[in-house]
N, C-alpha and C positions, 0 to 999 in steps of 0.2 A: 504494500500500500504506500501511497503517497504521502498522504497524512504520517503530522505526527501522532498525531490520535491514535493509538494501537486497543484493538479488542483482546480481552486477554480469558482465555477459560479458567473458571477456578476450578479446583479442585473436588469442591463440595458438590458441586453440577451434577459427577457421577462418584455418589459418596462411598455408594460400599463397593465401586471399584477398584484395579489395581492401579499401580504407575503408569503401567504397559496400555492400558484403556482410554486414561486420561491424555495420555501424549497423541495416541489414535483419532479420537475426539477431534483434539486441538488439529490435527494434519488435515483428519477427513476434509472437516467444514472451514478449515482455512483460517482458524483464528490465528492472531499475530502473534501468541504465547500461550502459555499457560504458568499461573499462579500455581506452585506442586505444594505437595502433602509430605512434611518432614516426616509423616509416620510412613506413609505410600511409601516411598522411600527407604526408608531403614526397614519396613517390610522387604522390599525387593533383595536387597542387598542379602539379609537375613535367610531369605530362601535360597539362599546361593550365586542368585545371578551375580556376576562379575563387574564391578568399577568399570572394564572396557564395555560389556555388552550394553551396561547401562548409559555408557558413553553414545554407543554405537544406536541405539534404543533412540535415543531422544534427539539426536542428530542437526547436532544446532540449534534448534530449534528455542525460542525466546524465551526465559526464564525470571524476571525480574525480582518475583520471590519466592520463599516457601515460607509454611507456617508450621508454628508457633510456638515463642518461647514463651511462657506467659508467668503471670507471678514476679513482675523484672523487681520489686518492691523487694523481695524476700531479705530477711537481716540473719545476725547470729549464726546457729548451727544449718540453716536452711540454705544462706546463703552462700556457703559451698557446694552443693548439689545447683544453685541455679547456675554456677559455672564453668560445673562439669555439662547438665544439660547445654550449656549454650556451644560449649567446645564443640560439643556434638553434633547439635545443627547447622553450626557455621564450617562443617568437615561435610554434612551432608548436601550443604549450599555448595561446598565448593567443588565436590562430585560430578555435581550434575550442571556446574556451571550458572548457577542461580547469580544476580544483581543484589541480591536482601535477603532479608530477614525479618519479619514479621514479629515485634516485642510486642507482648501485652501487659496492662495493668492487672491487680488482684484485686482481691481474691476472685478464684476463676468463679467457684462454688454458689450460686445465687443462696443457698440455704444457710449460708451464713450472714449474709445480708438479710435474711429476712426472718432471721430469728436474733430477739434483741439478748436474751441468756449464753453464755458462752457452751458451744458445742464443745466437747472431748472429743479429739480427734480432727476437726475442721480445722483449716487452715484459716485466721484471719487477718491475715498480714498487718497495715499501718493502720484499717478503720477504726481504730480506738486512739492513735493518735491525730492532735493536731494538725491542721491540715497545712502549715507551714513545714512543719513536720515530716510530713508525707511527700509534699516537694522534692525538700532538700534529701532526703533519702533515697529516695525514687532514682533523683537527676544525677547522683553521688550512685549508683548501680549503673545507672544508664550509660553514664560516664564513663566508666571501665568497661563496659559490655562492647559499649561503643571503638574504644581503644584495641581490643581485641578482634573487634571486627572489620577496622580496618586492615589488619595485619594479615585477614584473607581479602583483602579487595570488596567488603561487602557493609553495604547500606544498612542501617537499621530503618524499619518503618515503625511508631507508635501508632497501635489503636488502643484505645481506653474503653474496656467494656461499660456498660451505661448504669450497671449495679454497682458499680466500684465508685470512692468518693473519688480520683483525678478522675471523672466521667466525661467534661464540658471543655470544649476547644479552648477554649480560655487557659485552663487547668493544664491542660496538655500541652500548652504553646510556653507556660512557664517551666514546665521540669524542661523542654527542650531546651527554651534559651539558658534555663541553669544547668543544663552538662554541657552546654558551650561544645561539641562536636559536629562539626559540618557533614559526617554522614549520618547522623541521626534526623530522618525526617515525619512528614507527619501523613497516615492514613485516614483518609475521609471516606467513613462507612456511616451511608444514607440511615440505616436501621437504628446507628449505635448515635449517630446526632441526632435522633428524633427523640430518641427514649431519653434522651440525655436532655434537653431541654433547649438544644440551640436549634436555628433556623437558617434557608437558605442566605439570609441575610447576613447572617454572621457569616457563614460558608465565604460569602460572596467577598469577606473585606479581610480574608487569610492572603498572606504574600504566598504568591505562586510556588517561589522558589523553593518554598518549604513544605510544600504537596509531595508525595512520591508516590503516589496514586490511589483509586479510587475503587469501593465495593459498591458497587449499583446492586439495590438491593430494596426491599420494600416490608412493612407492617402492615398488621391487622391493629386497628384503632388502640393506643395508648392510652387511656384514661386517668397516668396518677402514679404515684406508689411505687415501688421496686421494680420494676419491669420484668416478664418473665420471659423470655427469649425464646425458650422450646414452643411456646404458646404464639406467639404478638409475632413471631417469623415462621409459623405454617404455614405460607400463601406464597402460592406462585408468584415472580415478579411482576408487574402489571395488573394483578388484582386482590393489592391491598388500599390502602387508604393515602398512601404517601403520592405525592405530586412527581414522580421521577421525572418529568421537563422540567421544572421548575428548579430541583436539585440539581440536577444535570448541568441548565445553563446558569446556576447558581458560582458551581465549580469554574465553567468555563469562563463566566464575567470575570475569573480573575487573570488568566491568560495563562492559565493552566495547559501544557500540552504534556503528553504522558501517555500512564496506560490507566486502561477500565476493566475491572473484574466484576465477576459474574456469580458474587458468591450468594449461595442458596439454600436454605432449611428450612424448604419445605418437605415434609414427610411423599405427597403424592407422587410430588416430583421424581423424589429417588426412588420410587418404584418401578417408573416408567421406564421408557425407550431414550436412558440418557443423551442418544444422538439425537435424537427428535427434542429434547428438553433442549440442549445448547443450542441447536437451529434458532427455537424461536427465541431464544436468549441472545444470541447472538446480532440477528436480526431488530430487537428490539433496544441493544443499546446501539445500535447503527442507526437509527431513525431517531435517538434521544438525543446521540453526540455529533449527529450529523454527516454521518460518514458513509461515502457511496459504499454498495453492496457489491 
């Protein structure tokens, strides 16, 4: 394509497929990447296939991230496992030739958000501290994750789940500019700024520069309260509640050029004819983002 606008298939499209299906997908119908599955991935590997076939397997083909590291907040004894897991995905990015890495905020677990008693056993990372707190913590992990990730060539992207207190663009634009790393950028996921409380409007006044791309992706109406994600993201793209033109050219008013993922959790979805899912997936952020077919 001409454009720098790239369509990207996620990975979630065809969830309880392999690696080997997703990269298929992505060739069939011609998308310009695919966003891959750190697990998809360490499965392949795991079942034996080989560094080269898997080399050979994905054959160039555009890679900008995989997911996820999540929980980047973790402190104390925890926060030695999150940099073993991070060594790990950034050896599984650098595998397959991936751009990023996908960090997320915590706790992943919505049932600790929405039980106000302390669970035994749940993870609840910083929500009991102060939210300056949580910043400086976050941004001071991010910061080294970040360092270490440059030393394989590779981007980090924030998203902040919407159950998590750094939830709000705002929140998220502050731990960036506090770990101060130029490959640390930020992930705009339509589902996770709706439940979160911002709007295209804010979307619209983000420096571009600091975009590294985008999950077009849609809700079942929001009303309030914790958000519950398995639920408020059942629905095919395009017939939920959310305006995705509006988002869409929200993004672009900033002069955003990049890539667009296609990620999805809807239950019907994944049971269907994943190629027939991406098709219309495909086709539908091509007429959002404006990009010949």
């Amino acid at each position: 394509m001409t454009t720098r606008q790239k369509i990207i298939l996620h990975s979630l499209v065809a969830k309880h497929s392999t690696m080997a299906i997703d990269v298929e997908i992505a060739r069939q119908l011609k998308f310009d990447g695919l966003e891959a599955s750190g697990t998809k991935i360490s499965d392949c590997l795991a079942a034996g296939v080989s560094k080269s076939s898997l080399t050979e397997m994905i054959g160039g083909m555009l890679i900008p991230g995989i997911g996820f590291l999540v929980d980047i907040e973790r402190q104390d004894h925890e926060r030695k496992q999150l940099f073993s897991d991070a060594a790990r995905l950034f050896e599984l990015a650098t595998i397959v030739g991936a751009k990023g890495v996908e960090v997320i905020t915590g706790p992943l677990s919505i049932e600790v958000v929405k039980s106000k008693a302390l669970n035994k056993g749940l993870y609840r990372g910083l929500i009991d501290s102060p939210e300056r707190e949580q910043i400086n913590l976050t941004a001071a992990n991010l910061q080294e994750l970040a360092d270490l990730a440059a030393s394989h060539g590779l981007i980090l992207y924030l998203e902040s789940l919407s159950w998590t207190p750094l939830n709000t663009i705002d929140k998220q634009l502050k731990v960036i500019e506090k770990a101060g790393r130029s490959n640390v950028k930020l992930l705009i996921d339509y589902w996770h700024c709706y439940t979160s409380g911002d709007t295209p409007e804010r979307v619209a006044k983000i420096d571009k520069d600091l975009i590294y791309g985008v999950h077009v992706c849609d809700s079942l109406e929001f009303k309030g309260g914790i958000p519950d994600e398995p639920v408020l993201r059942d629905v095919p793209t395009g017939e939920g509640v959310l305006n995705l033109q509006e988002w869409t050219d929200a993004v672009k008013s900033t002069g955003y050029e990049g890539w667009w993922s296609c990620e999805l959790f809807c239950n019907r979805n994944h049971q269907e004819n994943s190629f027939e899912v991406a098709r219309q997936l495909k086709s539908l952020m091509q007429s959002l983002i404006g990009v010949a077919a």
